[in-house]
Backbone bond lengths (Angstrom), bond angles and torsions (degrees), N, CA, C in turn:
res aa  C-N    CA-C-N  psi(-1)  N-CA   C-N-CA  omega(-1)  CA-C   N-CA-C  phi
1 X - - - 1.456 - - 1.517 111.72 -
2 X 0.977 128.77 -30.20 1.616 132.04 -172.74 1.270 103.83 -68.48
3 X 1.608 104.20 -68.58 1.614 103.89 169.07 1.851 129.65 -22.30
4 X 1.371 92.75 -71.84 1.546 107.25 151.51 1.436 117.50 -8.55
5 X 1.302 100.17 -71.18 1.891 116.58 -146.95 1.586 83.40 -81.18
6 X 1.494 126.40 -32.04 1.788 99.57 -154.53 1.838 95.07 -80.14
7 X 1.852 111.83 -31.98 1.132 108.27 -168.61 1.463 125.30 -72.70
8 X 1.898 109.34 -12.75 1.460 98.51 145.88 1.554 129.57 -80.22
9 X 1.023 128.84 -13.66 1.881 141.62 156.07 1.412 86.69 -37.86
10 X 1.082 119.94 -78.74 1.634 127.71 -152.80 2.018 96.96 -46.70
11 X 1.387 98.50 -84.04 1.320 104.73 173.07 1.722 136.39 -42.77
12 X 1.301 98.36 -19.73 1.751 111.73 167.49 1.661 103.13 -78.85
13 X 1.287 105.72 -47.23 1.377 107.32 -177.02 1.733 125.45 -16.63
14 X 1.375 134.87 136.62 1.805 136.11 -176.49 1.877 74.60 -80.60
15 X 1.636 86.34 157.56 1.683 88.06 150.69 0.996 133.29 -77.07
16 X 1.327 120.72 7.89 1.702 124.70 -173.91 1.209 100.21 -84.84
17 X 1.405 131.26 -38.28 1.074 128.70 173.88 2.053 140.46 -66.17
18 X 1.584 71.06 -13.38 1.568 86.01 -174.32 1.840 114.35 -85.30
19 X 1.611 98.53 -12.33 1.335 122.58 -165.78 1.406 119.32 165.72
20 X 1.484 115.66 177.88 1.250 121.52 -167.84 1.431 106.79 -99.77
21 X 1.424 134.29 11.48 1.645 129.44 -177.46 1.653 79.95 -108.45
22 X 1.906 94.27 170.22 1.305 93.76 164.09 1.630 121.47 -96.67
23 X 1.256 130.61 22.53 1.024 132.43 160.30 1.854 126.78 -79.81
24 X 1.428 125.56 157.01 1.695 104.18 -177.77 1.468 102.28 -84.14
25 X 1.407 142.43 17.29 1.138 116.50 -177.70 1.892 98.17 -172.64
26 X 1.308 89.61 28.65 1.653 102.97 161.04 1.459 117.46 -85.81
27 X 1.111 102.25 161.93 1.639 118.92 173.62 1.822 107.25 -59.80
28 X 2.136 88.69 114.27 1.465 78.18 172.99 1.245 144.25 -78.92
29 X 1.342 110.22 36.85 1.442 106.49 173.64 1.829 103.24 -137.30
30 X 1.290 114.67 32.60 1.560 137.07 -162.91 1.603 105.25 -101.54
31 X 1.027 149.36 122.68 1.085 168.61 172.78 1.676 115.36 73.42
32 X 1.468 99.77 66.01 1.633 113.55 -172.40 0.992 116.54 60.60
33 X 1.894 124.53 36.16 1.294 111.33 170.57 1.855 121.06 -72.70
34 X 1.506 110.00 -167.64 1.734 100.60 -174.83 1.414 82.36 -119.87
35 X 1.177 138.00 18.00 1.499 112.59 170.84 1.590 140.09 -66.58
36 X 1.013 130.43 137.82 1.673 129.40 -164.83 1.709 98.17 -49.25
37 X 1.534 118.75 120.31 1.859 130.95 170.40 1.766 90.77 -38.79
38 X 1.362 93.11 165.31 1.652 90.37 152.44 0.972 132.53 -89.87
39 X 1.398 139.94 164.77 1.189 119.21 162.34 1.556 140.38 -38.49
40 X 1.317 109.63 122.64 1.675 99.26 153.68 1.271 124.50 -47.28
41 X 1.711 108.33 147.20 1.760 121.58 -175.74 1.473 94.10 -80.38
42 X 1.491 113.21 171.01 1.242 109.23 -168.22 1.470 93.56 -98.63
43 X 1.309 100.47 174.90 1.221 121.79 -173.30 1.748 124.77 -57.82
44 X 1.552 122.43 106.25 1.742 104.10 179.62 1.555 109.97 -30.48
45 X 1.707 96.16 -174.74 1.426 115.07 -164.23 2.033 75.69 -82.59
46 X 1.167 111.69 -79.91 1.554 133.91 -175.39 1.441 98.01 -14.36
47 X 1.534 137.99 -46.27 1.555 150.94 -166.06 1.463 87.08 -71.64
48 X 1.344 132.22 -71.93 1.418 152.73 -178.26 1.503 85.14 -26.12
49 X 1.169 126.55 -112.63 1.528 144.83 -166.27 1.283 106.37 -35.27
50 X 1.440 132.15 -34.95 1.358 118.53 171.21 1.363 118.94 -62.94
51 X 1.960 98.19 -41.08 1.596 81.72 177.42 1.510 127.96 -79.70
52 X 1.490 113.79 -15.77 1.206 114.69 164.30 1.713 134.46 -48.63
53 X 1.595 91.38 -40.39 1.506 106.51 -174.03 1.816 93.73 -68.96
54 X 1.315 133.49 -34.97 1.597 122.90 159.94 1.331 114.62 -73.37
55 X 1.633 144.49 4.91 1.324 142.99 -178.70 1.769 95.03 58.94
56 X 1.089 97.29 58.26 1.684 103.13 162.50 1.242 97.53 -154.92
57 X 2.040 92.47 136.75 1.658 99.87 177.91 1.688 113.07 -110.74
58 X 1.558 111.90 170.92 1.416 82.21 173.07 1.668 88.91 -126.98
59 X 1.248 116.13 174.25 1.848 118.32 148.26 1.298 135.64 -47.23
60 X 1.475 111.71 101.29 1.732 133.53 -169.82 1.425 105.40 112.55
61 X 1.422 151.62 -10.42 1.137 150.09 149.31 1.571 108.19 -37.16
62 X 0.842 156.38 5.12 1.504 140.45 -127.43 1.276 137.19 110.31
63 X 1.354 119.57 154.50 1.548 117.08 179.60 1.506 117.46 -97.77
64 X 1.371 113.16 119.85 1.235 117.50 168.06 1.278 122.92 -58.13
65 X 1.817 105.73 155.23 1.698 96.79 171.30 1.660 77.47 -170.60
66 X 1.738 87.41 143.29 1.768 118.97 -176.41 1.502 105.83 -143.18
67 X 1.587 139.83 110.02 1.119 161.35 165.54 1.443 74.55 -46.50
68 X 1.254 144.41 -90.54 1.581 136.77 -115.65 1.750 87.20 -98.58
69 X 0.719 135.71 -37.46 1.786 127.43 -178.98 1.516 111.63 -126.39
70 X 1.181 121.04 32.80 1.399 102.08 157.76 1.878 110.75 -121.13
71 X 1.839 91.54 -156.36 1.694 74.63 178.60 1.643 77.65 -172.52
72 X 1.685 95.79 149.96 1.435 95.83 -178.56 1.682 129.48 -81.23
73 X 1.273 107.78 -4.17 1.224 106.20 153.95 1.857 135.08 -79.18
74 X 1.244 97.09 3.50 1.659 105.91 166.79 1.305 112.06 -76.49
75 X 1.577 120.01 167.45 1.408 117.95 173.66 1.431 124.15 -87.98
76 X 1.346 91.39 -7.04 1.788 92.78 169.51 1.936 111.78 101.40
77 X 1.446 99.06 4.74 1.410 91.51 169.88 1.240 105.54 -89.47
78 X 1.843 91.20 176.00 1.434 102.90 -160.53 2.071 118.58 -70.75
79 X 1.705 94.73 -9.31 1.809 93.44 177.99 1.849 90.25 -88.20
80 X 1.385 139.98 -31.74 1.191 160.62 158.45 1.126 129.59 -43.06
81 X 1.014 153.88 -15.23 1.953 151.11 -115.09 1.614 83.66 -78.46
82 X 1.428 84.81 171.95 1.593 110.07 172.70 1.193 105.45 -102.33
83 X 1.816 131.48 177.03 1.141 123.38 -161.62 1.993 87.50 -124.75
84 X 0.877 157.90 -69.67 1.405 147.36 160.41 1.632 133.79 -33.81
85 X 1.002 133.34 123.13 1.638 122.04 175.01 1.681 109.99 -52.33
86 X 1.281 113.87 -40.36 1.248 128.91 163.46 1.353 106.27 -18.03
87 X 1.211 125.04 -81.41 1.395 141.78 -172.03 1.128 130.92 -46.07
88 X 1.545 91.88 -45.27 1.727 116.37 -178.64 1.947 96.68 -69.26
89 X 0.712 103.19 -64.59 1.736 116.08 175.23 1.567 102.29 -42.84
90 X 1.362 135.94 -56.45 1.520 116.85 156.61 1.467 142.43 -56.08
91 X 1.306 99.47 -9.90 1.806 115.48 176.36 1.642 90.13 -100.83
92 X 1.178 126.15 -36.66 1.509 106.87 -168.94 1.504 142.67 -73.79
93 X 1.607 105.86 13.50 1.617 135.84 155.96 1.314 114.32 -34.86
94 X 2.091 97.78 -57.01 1.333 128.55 -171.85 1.280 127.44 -89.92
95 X 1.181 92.34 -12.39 1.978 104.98 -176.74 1.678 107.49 -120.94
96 X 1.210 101.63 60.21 1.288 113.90 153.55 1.877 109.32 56.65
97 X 1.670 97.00 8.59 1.580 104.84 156.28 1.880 95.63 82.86
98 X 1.028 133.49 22.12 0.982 123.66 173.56 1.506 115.23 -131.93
99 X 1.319 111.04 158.00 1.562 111.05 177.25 1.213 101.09 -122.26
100 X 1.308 139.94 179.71 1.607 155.03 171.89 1.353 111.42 -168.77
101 X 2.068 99.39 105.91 1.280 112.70 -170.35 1.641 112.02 -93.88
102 X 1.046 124.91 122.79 1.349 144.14 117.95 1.347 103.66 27.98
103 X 1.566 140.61 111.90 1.738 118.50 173.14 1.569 84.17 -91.21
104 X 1.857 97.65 119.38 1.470 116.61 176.13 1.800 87.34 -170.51
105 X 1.309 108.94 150.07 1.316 124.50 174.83 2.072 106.48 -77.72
106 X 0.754 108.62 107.45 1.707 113.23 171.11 1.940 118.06 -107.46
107 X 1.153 95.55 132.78 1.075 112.47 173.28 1.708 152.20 -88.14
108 X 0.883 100.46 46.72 1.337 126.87 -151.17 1.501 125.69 -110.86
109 X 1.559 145.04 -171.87 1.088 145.61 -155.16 1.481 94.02 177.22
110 X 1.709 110.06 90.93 1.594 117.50 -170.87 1.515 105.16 -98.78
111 X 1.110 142.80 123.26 1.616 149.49 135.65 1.810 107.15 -54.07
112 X 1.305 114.67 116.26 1.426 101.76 -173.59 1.849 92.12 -129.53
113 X 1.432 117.77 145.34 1.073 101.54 -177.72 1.816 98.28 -112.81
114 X 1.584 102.63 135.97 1.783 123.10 -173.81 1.856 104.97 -34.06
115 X 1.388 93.78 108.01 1.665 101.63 -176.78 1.315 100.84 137.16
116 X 1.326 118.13 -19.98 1.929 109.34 -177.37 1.268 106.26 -104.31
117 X 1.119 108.29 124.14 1.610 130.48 176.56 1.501 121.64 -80.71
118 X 1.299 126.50 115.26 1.479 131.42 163.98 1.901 109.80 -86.15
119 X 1.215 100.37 135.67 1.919 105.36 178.97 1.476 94.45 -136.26
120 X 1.463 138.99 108.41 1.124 133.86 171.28 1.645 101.26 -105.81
121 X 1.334 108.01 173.87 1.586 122.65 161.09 1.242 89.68 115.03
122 X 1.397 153.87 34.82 1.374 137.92 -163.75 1.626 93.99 -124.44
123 X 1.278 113.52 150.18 1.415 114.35 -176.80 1.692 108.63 -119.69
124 X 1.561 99.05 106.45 1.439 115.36 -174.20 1.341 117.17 -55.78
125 X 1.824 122.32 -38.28 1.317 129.29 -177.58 0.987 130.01 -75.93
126 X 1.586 107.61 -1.54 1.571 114.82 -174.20 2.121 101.33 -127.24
127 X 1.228 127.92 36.02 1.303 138.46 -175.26 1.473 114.12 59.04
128 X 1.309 127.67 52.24 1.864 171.81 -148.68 1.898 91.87 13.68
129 X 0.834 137.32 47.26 1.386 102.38 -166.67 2.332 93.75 -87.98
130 X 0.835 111.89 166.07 1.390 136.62 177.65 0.991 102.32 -56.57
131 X 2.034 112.74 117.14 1.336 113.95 -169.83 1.684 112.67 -57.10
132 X 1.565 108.54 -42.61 1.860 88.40 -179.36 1.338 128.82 -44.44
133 X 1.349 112.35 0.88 1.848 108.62 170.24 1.220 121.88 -78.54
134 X 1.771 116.27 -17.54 1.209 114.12 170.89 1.521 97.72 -145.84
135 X 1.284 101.38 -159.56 1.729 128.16 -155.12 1.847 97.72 -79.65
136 X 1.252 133.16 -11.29 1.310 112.08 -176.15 1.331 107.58 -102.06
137 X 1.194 98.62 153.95 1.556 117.18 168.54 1.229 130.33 -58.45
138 X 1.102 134.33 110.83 1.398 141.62 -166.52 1.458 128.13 -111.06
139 X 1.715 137.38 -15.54 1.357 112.22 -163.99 1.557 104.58 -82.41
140 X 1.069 115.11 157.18 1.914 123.48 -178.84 1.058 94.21 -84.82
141 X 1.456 111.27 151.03 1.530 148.71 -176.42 1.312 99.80 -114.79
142 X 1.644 104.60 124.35 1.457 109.04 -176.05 1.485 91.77 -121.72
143 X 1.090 142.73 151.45 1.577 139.28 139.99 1.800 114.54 -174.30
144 X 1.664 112.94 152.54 1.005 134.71 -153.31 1.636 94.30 -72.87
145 X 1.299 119.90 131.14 1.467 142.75 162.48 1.727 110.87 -44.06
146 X 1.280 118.63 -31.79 1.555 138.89 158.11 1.348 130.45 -118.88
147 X 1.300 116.90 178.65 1.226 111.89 -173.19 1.553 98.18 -100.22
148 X 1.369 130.15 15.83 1.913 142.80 -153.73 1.654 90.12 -90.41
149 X 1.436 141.68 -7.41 1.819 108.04 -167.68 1.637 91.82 169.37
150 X 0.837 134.73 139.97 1.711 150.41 147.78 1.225 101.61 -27.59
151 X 1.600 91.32 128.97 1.674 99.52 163.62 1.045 139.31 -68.24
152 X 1.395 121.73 5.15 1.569 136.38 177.47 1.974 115.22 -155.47
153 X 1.042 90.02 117.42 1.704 87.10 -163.53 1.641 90.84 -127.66
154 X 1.596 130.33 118.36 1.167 147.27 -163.96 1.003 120.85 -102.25
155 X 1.416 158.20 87.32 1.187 147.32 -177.02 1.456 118.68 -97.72
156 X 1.441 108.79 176.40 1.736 109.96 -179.39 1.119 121.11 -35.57
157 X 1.362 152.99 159.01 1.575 152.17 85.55 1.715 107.16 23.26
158 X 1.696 96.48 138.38 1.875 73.50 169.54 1.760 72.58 -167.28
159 X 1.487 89.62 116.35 1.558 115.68 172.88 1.648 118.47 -71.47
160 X 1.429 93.16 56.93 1.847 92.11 172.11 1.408 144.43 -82.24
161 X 2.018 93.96 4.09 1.375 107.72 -174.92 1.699 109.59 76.47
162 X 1.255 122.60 41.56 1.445 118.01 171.32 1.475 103.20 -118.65
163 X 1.520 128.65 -11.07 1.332 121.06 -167.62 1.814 98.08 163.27
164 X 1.393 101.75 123.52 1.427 130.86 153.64 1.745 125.10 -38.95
165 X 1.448 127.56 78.06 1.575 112.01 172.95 1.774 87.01 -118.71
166 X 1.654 83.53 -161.02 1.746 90.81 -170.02 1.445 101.72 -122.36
167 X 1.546 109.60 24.71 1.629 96.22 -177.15 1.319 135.15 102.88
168 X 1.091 105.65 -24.58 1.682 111.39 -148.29 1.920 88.85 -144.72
169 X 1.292 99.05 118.38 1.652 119.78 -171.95 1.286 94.24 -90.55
170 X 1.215 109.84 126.93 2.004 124.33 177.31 1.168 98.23 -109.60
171 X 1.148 134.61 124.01 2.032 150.76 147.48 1.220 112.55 -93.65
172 X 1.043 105.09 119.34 2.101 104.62 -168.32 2.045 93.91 -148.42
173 X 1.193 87.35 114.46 1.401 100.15 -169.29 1.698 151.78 45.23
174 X 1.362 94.52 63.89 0.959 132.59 -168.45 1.515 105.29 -135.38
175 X 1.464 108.46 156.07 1.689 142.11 -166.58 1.289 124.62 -129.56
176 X 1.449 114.39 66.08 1.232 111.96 -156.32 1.945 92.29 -96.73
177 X 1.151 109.40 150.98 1.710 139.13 169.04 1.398 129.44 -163.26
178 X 1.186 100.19 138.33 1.600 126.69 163.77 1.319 120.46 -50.24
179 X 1.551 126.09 107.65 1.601 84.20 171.65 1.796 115.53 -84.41
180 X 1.378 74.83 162.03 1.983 97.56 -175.09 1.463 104.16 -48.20
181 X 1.739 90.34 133.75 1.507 97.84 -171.97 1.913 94.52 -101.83
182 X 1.271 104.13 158.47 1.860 96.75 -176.58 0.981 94.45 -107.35
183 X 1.750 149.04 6.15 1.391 104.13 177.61 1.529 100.62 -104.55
184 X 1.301 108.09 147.70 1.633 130.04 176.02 1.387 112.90 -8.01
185 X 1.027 123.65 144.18 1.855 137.99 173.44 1.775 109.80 13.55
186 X 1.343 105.39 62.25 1.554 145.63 150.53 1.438 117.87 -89.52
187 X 1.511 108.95 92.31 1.489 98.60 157.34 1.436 118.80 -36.32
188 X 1.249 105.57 162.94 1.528 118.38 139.76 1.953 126.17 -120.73
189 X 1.386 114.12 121.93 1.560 119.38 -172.37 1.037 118.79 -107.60
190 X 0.823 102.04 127.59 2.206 109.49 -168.64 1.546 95.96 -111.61
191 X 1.663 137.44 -16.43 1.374 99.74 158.17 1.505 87.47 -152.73
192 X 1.479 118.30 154.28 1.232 142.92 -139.60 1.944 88.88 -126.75
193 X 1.262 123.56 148.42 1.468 110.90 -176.52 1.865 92.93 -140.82
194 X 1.231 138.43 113.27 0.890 96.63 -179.81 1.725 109.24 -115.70
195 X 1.878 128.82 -160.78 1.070 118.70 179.49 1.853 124.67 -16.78
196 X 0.992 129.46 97.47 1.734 121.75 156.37 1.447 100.91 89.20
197 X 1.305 118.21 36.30 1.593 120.94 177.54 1.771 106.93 -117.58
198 X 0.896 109.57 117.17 1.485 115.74 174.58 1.240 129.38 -91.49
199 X 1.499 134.52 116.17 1.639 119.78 -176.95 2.066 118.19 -124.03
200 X 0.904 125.16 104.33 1.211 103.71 157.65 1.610 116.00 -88.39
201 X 1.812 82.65 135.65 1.952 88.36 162.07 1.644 119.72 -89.97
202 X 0.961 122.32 -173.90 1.279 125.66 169.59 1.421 129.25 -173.20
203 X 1.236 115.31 142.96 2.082 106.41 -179.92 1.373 98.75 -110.94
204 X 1.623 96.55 129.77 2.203 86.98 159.60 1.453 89.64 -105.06
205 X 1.493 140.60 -4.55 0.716 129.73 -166.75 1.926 113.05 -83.93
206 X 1.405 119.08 176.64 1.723 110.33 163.28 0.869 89.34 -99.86
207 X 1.517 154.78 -15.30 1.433 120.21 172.99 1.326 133.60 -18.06
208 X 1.297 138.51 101.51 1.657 137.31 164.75 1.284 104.12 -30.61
209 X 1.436 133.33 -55.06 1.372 141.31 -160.89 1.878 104.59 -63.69
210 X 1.159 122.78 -0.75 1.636 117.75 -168.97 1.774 85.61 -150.37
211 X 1.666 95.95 128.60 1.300 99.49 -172.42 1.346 93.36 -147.47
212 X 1.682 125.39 135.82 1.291 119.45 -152.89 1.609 109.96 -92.27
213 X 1.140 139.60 -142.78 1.795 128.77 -158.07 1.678 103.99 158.44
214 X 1.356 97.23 160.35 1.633 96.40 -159.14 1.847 81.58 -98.11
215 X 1.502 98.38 -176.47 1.471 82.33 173.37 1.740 116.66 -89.80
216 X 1.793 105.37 163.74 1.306 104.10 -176.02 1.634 112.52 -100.17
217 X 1.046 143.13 97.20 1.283 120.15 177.38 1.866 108.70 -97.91
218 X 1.278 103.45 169.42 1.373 123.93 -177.81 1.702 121.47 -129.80
């Protein structure tokens, strides 16, 4: 009997109810309805890189991440971010291999595998655009929670079918350090490269503190 009763509901139904056209099974937003468009598709790969090559990102380029407003249970878009680089770097298989950090100091010790891209300097509180558009300070602060290992340690490419990069890990404004170790004639390594991992860094920024480099391979 229930069955029954809902499938005359359905069939009693006005068409107004079924949607916003006046037809029962038109498009609801079809003959001057007010219903919300659908979403826009996200942005091509080609859209991505253009806006990058101006230090502007858009939504679906990449996974966001903000120390001061995100959280790691988000998905990492840009109304969303995640709250660790950590995180962002495990979603970024799927997101087109890129991250976009938050200018916030993070604390951390990242394994990144050759193909995932870090882009810091973007300012999350103001709808991310690239601090050189205005007056705040922007490059990200990367460094190790101890003085035990480099804050970024890179390894090979590894074609597992989770996501499309080209190999070659780009760092473009960002501040990565070690903290200072105290016992006697101890380096300190802020990025670790290992067998068949490729990285270019890069500054768009003038910061003195970010100075760009050819790539290193091993």
């Amino acid at each position: 009997m229930k069955i029954t009763a809902v499938a005359w509901v359905l069939l009693l139904s006005s068409p107004a109810t079924l949607g916003c056209g006046a037809e029962p099974f038109a498009s609801p937003c079809a003959d001057g309805g007010t219903c919300d468009p659908e979403p826009s598709a996200a942005p091509s790969e080609e859209e991505c890189l253009e806006g990058l090559a101006a230090l502007r990102v858009q939504a679906g380029c990449g996974v966001f991440a903000s120390r001061s407003f995100g959280d790691d249970s988000n998905p990492g878009t840009m109304e969303k971010p995640v709250k660790t680089l950590a995180r962002a770097v495990a979603l970024a298989p799927r997101a087109r291999g890129r991250v976009f950090a938050c200018t916030d100091s993070y604390s951390e010790s990242l394994t990144l595998r050759s193909g995932i891209d870090l882009w810091g300097g973007f300012v999350c509180w103001a709808g991310w655009p690239h601090y050189t558009e205005g007056s705040a300070s922007g490059v990200v602060t990367l460094f190790t929670p101890n003085a035990g290992g480099p804050p970024i340690t890179v390894v090979a490419a590894q074609d597992d079918g989770e996501g499309a990069t080209d190999g070659v890990t780009t760092i473009v404004d960002m501040h990565v350090q070690q903290r200072r170790k105290v016992e006697p004639d101890r380096d300190s390594i802020a990025l670790r490269l290992e067998p068949g991992a490729v990285v270019l860094p890069e500054s768009r920024s003038p910061s003195p503190r970010v100075s760009g480099a050819p790539h290193h391979r091993t």
